[in-house]
N, C-alpha and C positions, 0 to 999 in steps of 0.2 A: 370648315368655314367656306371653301372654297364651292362646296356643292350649294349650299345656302344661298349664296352671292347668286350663284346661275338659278336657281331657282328663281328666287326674288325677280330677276329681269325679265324672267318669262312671263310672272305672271304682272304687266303692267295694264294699261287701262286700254290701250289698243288690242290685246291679246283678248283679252275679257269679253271685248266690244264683236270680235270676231267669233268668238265662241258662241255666243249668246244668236248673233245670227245666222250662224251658221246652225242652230238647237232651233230656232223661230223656222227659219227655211224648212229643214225637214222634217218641223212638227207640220208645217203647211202641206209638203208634198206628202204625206200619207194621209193628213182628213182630206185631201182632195180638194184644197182649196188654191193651188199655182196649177201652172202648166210644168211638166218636169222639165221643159227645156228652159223654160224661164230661171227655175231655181239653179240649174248646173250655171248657167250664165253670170249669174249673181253670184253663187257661192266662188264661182273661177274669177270674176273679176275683184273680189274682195281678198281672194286668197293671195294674189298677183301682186296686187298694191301693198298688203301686208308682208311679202318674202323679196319684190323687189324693192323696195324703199331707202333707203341708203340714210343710215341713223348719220346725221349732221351735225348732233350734239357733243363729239368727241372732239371737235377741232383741226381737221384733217389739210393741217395748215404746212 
């Protein structure tokens, strides 16, 4: 059950939202439609905000 729980919180709607852009990006940079330093930029500053964010829903009181 325990694995199931960890699962579940992976895949929430921020996780998803990051996936997807980060699939859109590098569908972009192979038709040749970003610059690749644009895309690194983007995918690093979304990646940042997603691993440093600090979940505040817990009560950290």
């Amino acid at each position: 059950m325990k694995i199931i729980e960890k699962v579940a919180k992976l895949i929430d709607l921020k996780s998803i939202v990051t996936l997807i852009l980060t699939g859109l990006l590098v569908y972009g940079l192979l038709a040749n439609k970003f610059d690749p330093n644009d895309v690194m930029t983007i995918i690093v500053m979304v990646f940042t905000f997603y691993f440093a964010k600090k979940d505040t829903s817990k009560g950290d009181e």
